[in-house]
Structures are given as structure tokens and as C-alpha cells.
FIRO-788121 format. One line per 10 residues: number of its first residue (from 1); their letters; for each residue x, y, z of C-alpha. Coordinates in Angstrom, 2 decimals, padded with zeros to 5 digits. Each point is the difference from the previous one (the first is absolute). Last residue first. Layout:
NUM> a> X:Y:Z; ...
//
This chain:
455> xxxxxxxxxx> -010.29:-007.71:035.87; -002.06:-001.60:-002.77; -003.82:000.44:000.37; -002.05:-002.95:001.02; -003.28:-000.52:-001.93; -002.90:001.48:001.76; -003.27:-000.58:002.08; -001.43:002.23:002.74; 002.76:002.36:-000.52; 003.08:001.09:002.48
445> xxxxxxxxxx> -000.01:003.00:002.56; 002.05:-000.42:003.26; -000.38:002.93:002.05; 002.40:000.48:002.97; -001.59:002.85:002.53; 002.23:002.17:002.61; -002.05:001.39:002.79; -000.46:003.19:002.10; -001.35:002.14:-002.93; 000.79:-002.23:-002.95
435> xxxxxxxxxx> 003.38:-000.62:-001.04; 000.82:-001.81:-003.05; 000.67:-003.70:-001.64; 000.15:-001.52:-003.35; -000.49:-003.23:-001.68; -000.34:-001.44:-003.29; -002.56:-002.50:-002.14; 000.97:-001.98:-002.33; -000.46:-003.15:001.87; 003.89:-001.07:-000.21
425> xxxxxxxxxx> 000.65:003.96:000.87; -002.00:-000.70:002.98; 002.41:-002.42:001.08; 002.73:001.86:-000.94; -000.99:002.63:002.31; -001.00:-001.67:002.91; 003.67:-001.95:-000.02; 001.46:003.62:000.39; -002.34:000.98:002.67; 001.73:-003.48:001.79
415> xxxxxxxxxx> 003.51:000.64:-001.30; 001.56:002.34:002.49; 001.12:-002.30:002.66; -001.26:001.67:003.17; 002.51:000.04:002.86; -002.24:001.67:002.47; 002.43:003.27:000.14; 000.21:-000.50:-003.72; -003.73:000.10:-000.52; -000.56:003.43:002.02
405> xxxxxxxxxx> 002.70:001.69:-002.15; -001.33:-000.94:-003.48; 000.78:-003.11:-001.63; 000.67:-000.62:-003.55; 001.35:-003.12:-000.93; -001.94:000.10:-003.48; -001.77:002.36:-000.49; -003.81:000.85:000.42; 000.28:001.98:003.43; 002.69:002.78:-002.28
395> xxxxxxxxxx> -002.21:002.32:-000.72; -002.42:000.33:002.97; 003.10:-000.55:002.22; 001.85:003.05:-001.46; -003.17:002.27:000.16; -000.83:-001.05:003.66; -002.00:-002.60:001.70; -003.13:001.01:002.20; -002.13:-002.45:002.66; -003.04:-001.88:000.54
385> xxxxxxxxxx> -000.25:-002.77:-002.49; -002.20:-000.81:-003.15; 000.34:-002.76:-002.51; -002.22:000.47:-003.29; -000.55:-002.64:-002.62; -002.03:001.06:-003.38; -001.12:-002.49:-002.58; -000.36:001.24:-003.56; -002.89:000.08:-002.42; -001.92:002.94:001.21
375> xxxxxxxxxx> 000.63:000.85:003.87; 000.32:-003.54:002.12; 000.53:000.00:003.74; 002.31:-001.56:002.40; 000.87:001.94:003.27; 002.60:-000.20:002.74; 000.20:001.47:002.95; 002.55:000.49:002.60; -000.35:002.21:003.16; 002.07:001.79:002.99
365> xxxxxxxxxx> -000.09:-000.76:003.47; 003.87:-001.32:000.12; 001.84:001.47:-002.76; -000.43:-001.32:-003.35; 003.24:-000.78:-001.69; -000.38:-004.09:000.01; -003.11:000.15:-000.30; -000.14:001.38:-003.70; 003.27:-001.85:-001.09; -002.35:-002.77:000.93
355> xxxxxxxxxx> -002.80:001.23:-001.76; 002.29:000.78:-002.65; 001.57:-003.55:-000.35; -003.05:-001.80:000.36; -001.51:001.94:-003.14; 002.23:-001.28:-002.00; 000.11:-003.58:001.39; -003.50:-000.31:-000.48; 000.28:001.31:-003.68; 002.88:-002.79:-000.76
345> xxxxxxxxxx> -002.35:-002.95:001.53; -003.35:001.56:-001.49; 001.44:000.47:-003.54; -002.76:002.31:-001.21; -003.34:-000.43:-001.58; -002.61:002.22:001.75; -003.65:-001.20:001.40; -003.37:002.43:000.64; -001.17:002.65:002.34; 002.86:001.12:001.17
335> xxxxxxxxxx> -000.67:002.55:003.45; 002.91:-001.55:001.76; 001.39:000.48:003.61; 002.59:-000.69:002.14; 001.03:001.87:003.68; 002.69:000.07:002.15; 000.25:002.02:003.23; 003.60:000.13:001.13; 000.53:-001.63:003.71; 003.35:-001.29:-001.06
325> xxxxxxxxxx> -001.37:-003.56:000.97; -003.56:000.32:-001.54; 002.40:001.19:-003.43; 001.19:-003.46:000.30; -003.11:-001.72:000.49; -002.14:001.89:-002.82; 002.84:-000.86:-002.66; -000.87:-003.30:-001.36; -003.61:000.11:000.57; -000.54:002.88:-001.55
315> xxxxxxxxxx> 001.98:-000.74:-003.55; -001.92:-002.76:000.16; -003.51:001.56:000.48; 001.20:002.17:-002.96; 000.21:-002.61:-002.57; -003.10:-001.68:001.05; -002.06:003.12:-000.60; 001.66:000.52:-003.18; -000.39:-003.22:-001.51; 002.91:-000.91:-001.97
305> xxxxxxxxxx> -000.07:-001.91:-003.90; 003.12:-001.04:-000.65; 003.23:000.91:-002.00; 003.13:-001.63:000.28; 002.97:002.53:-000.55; 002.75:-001.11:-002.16; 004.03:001.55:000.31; 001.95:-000.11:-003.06; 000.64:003.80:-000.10; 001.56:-000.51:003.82
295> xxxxxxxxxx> -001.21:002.71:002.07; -001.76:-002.29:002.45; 003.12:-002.66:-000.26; 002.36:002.78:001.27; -002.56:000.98:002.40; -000.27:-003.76:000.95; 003.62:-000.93:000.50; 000.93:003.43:001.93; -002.86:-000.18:002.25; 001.88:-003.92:000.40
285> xxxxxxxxxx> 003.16:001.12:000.78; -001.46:002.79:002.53; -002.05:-002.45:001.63; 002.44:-002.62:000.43; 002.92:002.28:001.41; -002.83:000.82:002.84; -000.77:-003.28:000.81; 003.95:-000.72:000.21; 000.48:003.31:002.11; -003.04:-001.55:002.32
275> xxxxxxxxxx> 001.73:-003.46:000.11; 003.15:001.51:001.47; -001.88:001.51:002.43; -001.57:-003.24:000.70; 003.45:-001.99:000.28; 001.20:002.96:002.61; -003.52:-000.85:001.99; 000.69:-003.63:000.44; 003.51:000.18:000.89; 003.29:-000.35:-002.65
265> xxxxxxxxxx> 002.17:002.17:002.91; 002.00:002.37:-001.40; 003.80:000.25:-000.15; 000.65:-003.59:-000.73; 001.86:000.75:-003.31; -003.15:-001.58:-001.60; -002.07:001.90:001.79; 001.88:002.77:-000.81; 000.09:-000.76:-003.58; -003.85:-000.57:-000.30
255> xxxxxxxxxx> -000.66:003.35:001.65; 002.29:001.34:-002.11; -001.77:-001.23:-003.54; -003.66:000.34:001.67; 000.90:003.81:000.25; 002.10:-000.19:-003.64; -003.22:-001.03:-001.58; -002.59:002.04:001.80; 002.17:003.20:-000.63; 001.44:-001.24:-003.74
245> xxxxxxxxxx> -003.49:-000.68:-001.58; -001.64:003.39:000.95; 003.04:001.69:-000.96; -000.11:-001.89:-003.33; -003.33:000.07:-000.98; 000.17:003.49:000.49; 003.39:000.49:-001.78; -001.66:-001.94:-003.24; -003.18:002.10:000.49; 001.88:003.37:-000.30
235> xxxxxxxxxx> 002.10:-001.16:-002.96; -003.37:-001.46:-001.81; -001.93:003.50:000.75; 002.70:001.37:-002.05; 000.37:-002.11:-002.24; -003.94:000.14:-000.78; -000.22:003.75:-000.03; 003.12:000.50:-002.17; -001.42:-003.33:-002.31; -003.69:002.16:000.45
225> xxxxxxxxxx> 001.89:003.21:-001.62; 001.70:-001.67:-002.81; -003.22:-001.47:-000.64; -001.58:003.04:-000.35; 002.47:001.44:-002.22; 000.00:-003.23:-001.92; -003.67:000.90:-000.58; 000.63:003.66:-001.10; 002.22:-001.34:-002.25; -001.53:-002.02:-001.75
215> xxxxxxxxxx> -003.27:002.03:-000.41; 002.29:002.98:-001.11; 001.04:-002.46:-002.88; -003.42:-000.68:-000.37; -001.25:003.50:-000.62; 003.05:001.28:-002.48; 001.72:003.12:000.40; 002.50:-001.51:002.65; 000.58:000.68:003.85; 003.42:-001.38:000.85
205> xxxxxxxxxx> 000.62:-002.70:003.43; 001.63:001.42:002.47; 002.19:-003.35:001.49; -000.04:000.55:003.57; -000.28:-003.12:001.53; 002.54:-001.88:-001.85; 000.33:-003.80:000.63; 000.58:-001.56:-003.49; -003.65:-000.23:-000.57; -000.12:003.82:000.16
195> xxxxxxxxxx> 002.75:000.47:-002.02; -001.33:-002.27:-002.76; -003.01:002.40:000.21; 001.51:002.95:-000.86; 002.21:-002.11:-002.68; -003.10:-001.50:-001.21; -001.74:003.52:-000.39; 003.12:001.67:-001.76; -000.21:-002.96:-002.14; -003.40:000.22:-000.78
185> xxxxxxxxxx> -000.36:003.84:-000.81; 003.05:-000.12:-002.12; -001.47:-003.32:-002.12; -003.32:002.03:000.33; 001.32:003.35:-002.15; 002.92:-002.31:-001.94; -003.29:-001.96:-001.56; -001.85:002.99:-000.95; 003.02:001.48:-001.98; 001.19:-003.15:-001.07
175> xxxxxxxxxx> -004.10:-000.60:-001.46; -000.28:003.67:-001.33; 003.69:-000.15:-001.84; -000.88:-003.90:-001.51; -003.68:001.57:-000.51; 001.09:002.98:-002.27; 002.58:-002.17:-002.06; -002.65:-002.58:-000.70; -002.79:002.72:-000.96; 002.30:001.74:-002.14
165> xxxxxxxxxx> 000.89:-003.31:-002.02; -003.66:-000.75:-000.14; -001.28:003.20:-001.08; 003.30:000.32:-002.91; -001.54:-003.69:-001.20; -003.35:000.97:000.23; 000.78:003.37:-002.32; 001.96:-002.31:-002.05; -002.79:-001.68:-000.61; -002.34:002.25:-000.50
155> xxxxxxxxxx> 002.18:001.81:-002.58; 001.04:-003.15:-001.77; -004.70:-000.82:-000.19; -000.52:003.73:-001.37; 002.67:-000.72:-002.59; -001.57:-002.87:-001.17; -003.02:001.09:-000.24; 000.60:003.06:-001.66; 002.22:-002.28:-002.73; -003.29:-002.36:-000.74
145> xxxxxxxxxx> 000.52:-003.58:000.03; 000.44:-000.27:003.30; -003.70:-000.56:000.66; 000.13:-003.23:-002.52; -002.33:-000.58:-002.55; -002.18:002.42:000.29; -003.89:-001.24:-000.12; -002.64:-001.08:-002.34; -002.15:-002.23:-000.65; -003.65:000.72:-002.10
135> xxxxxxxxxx> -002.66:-002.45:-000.80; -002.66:-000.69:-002.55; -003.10:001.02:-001.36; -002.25:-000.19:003.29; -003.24:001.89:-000.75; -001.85:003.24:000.83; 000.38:001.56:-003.49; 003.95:-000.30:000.72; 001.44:-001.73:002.95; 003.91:-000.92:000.27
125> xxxxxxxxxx> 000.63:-001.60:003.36; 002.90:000.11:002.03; 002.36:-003.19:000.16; 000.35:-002.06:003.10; 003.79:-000.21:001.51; 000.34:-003.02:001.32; -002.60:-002.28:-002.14; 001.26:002.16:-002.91; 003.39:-001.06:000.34; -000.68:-003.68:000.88
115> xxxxxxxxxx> -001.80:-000.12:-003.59; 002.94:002.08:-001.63; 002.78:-003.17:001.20; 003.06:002.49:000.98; 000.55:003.39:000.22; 002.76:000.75:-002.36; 000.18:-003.29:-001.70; -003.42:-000.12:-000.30; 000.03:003.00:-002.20; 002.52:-001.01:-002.06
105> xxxxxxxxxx> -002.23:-003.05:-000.40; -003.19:001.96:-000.92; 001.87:002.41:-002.24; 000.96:003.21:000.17; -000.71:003.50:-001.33; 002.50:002.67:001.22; -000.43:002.65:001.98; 001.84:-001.05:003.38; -002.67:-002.97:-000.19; -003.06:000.01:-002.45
95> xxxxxxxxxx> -002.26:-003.18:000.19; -003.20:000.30:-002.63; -002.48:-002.56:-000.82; 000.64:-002.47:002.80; -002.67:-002.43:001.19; -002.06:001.65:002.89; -003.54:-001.44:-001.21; -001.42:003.25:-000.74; 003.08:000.89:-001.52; 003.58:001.34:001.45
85> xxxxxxxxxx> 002.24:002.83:000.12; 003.61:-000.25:001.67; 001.58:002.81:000.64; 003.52:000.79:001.32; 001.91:003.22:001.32; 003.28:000.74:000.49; 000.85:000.75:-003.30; -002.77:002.21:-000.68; -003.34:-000.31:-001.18; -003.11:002.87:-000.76
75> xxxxxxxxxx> 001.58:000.82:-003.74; -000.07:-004.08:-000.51; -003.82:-000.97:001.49; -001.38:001.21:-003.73; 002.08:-000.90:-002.45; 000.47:-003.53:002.07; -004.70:-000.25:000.30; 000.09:000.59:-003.39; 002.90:-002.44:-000.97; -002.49:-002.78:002.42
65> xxxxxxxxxx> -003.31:000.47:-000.96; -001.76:000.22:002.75; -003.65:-000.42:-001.45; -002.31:002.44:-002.27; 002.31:001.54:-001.24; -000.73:004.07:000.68; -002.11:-000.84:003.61; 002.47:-002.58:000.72; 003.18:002.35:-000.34; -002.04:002.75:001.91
55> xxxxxxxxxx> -000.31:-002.55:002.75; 004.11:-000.84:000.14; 000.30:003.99:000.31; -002.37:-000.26:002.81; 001.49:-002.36:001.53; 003.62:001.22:000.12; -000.21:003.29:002.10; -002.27:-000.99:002.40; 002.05:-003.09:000.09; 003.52:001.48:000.01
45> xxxxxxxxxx> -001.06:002.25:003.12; -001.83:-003.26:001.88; 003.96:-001.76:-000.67; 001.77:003.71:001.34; -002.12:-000.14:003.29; 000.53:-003.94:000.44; 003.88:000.63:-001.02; 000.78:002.79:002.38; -002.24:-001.53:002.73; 002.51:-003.11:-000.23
35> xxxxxxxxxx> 003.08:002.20:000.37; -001.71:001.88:002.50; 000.01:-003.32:002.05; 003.29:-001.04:-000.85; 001.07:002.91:000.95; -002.25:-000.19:003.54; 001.74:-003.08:000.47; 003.47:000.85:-000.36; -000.41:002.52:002.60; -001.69:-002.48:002.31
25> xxxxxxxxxx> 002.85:-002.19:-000.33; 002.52:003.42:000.77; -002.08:000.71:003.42; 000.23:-003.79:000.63; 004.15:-000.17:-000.53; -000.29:003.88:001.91; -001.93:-001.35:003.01; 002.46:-002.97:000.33; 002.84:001.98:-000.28; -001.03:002.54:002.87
15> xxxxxxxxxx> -000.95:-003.44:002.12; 003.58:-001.64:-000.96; 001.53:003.40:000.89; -001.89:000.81:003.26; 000.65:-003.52:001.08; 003.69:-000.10:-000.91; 000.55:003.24:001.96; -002.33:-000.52:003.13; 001.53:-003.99:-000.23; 003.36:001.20:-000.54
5> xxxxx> 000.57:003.12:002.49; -001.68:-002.15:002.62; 002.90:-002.56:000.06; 002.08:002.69:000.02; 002.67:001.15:-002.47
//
């Protein structure tokens, strides 16, 4: 049996058990209870019935006199029954028990010291001509005296007994019953997922009756789903980084081995080539160092107040003399009336890397803008550039080592719009991008002041 097939089983049982031990205590209780009605009802019977025939023996003698009062109390008595009548100062005139007259010490014996007797159990009054003339107790001596009872008390009994013995049998077959349902539904989940952590992508995972189960499932489904995504997006970045590695890496790698050989001349302008491919080695590695430390969970922004106006003067200034050079018409603007909290060094980069993207595929003549403005509580970056990119590049601009046409013809690395993204993610914000009439526009949207979302 499972692990879950015990605990659902041995909890169901213990609880089941539980509710029938206090279900049976309560029982008990409420016989005990009518037990105790039983005798108060049938004690105030015996005294309606006894005091006035104890009156009429004072009204005839003049006191209790104590064979009057026995002929009299005898016919009412039985042998469960006991009665004790008393004077106006409760000392014992008459005590009758089971029928028979007894004395004071055969009394006591029975119930003990007779003052601490009627301190518990307070004897009823006997009034005649609207004055105390003694007292009257009486009561059954035990409740299983009488043969009814007793028989009514075996048949209740075994009736709890026979309950309790059905109950246990129907809750061991309810509880295995229960407890095989979910240990099925569990393992068949674990082994569905166990299949899925052992490499499987296309473990179908069963629909079951119950919502949580379905909950399960429907989220490993998903995950199965972003692992596919993710590997596969993995294998096509891993042969990126590769082919982009391997070209500038095997063309210093010959050059170096013919000048070595003596083949090529070590000049001036051979060393700077060789310099460039280095550069550009070093910028890939280390686009691939801070995206991967950008998506890292353990990765820390450091927020700070930023002034708007400031914030886009510098993203101005950095730009305006290289897009004066490609003769594109750039522009910066803000209409933010009032201070954000972002990281400025991380959000500065961000939107570097578009605007650059940006100029780097605007045609000669054309224009880049970019925009800051604030619409309800979130912060709102737009990047604007003459030109159209299609469906595929739309979709894919975001991933990693994705390059369109244009950006492999001018050796693009694929990672910049990629960096954009995570960065934004670290402000919980996102990114997107679409065509406009003649331009394509980036929006970054974040808010004013958040905690940072998990990637």
C-alpha cells in the first residue's frame, strides 16, 4: 500500500472512531441523564402521594406516631423504594427501606452518617394547618432495582454495542474505499509526472473527477509545455552561441597560425583586425554574462528615486550624435509631471539597447523618437522608428539569439532586445512591440513604484 493509502485510511478511521467513542460518551450521558429525571419525577410522585397520607395520620393522632405512620406508608412502598419520615426537628420517627422498618444504624449503614444525608439530599416538608410538622424522604433505592428498568437499560446497550460494531465495519469499508480512490489517483499522477522529470515530453497526463487533481495536472501540463518551449529555445541558443563563437574564434585561430607559420605578416593593421574579433568575442561573452545574471532568480535591483526630465535628457544626449551621423532625425520627449522609482543604471541600459537597435535599422532620412509618460500608476516608455517588421520578427524580437534577416547581414548578436526584456521583467513591468503605419514602436510599461516580480 501507499504512503497515501495509510494516512487517508488511518486518518479517516481514527477520525470515524473518534466521532463514534464521543457519539457513544454522549449516549451514556443522556442515560444517565434520564436516569436522573426518572428518579426526580418518580421522588415528587411518591411525595404527592406520601404527604398527605402522613398528614391524615397527624390530623387522627395528633403527632407522627410512628406504627401509624408504618400501617399507613406500607400499601404505598415497594422493595425498591425507601422512606424516611422525620419531626420538626428532623430526628427519625419512621425509616422504611425495601418495606421493612429499620433502624437508625441500619440505616446509616446504607447511606451513611443521616445528618450528611439530609444536608445532600434535603427532605420535603410536611405542612398541615399551615405549619411545619415534620419531614418526608423518599426515593428508589437503586434504578436497577426494578426488572423494566433493567431490561430497558440490556436492550440499550446492546443496541449501542450492535451501533458501534456496525459503525466500525461500515467506516473500515468507506475509509479503504476512499483511500484506494486517491491512493490510485496519486500514483497514476506521480508516475505521469515522474515521467516528465525523467525526460518525457509527452507524458498525457489523465483528467480525474476531483478539482485539485485536475489542478495538478493541468499545471504539469503547462509546465511540460514551457520545459518543450524552454529546451527548445535552449538547443537553438546553444548552436547560436556557438556559431557565433566558432567564426570569430577559429578566424583569429588561423590567422594566428599563419602568422605563426610565417605566412602572414604580424603588421599593424593584421594585429587590429585581430583586436576587433577579440572586441567582438568580449561583447558576446559578456551579453551572455549579464542576461544570464538578469534572469537569475537571485538577481537585486536598486531602486531610486529618477527625475523624468533628467532621465530623458540623457537618453538624448547619448544618442543625438550618432543618429546626426546617419542623418535620422531623433527626437526625446517627456510630459511626466512628477518622479518614478526604478533602477536607473539597469533602465538606462534598457532603453539604450532599443534606441540603438532603433538607429541601427533606420534608413537614412527616417526618424526616432522616444517618449516617457505616466498613465495611472505605471510608467510608460515608447521607442519609435521608421520602418515595418514582419509577423515572424514581431514574435520572435524578444528571444534569445534571435535575429532577423537585416541583423544577420550586420552581424547583430541577438541578445540586446533580449537583455530589455529581463530587465523590465526585474521592474515588473513587460515589453512588446508592433507596427504602426510607417513605424515600428517598443513600449516599455513598468509601475511608478513596485516590488520586483520573479522571472
Amino acid at each position: 500500500m501507499s504512503n497515501i493509502f495509510r494516512r487517508i485510511y488511518s486518518g479517516q478511521l481514527i477520525t470515524s472512531l473518534v466521532v463514534i467513542f464521543v457519539m457513544s460518551l454522549f449516549f451514556i450521558a443522556g442515560i444517565r441523564a434520564s436516569i436522573a429525571h426518572w428518579n426526580t419525577d418518580k421522588t415528587a410522585d411518591l411525595e404527592r402521594v406520601l404527604i398527605p397520607v402522613i398528614s391524615k395520620v397527624y390530623r387522627l393522632n395528633g403527632d407522627l406516631d410512628s406504627t401509624a405512620l408504618e400501617r399507613a406508608l406500607l400499601p404505598y412502598l415497594t422493595d425498591s423504594l425507601y422512606a424516611y419520615v422525620f419531626d420538626r426537628d428532623k430526628t427519625p420517627v419512621l425509616l422504611l427501606s425495601r418495606s421493612e422498618r429499620i433502624t437508625l444504624g441500619q440505616a446509616e449503614q446504607q447511606i451513611g452518617s443521616m445528618q450528611t444525608f439530609l444536608t445532600l439530599n434535603p427532605p420535603k416538608e410536611i405542612i398541615y394547618d399551615r405549619r411545619t410538622v415534620g419531614y418526608l424522604s423518599v426515593d428508589s433505592v437503586d434504578f436497577l432495582a426494578y426488572k423494566a428498568n433493567r431490561a430497558f437499560i440490556a436492550t440499550m446497550w446492546k443496541t449501542v454495542v450492535a451501533g458501534i460494531v456496525a459503525a466500525v465495519i461500515f467506516t473500515l469499508f468507506i475509509s479503504h474505499f476512499i483511500s484506494s480512490f486517491f491512493s490510485r489517483q496519486t500514483l497514476s499522477l506521480v508516475e505521469e509526472i515522474t515521467e516528465l522529470s525523467s525526460g518525457k515530453r509527452s507524458v498525457s497526463f489523465i483528467k480525474s473527477d476531483m478539482e485539485e487533481f485536475n489542478r495538478i495536472s493541468q499545471s504539469a501540463e503547462i509546465l511540460q509545455n514551457q520545459l518543450e518551449n524552454e529546451e527548445s529555445l535552449r538547443r537553438q541558443w546553444t548552436e547560436d552561441i556557438s556559431h557565433d563563437l566558432r567564426t570569430p574564434v577559429t578566424a583569429v585561430k588561423v590567422q594566428l597560425e599563419a602568422m605563426s607559420d610565417g605566412v602572414l605578416d604580424s603588421g599593424k593593421k593584421r594585429l587590429d583586425n585581430l583586436f576587433a574579433e577579440m572586441l567582438h568575442i568580449e561583447k558576446l561573452v559578456n551579453n551572455l554574462q549579464d542576461l544570464t545574471r538578469f534572469e537569475s532568480p537571485k538577481m537585486k535591483i536598486q531602486r531610486e528615486c529618477i527625475d523624468a526630465g533628467i532621465f530623458i535628457d540623457d537618453v538624448q544626449e547619448r544618442f543625438e550624435f550618432l543618429a546626426g551621423q546617419k542623418d535620422i532625425l531623433y527626437e526625446c520627449s517627456t510630459d511626466a509631471t512628477k518622479p518614478f522609482f526604478a533602477d536607473e543604471h539597469l533602465l538606462l541600459r534598457c532603453v539604450s539597447n532599443i534606441v540603438q537597435n532603433a538607429l541601427q535599422y533606420t534608413a537614412p532620412g527616417g526618424k526616432v523618437s522616444v517618449t516617457l509618460c505616466e498613465e495611472g500608476t505605471d510608467v510608460i516608455i515608447k521607442v519609435t522608428n521608421t520602418g515595418h517588421l514582419s509577423q515572424n520578427d514581431l514574435d520572435h524580437m524578444f528571444d534569445r539569439m534571435y535575429r532577423g534577416d537585416k541583423a544577420r547581414t550586420e552581424g547583430g548578436y541577438g541578445l540586446g532586445l533580449s537583455i530589455a526584456k529581463a530587465i523590465m521583467i526585474l521592474h515588473g513591468g513587460n515589453i512588446s512591440a508592433e507596427n504602426q503605419k510607417i513605424s515600428v514602436c517598443l513600449t516599455m510599461k513598468f509601475p511608478l513604484k513596485t516590488e520586483r516580480k520573479q522571472i
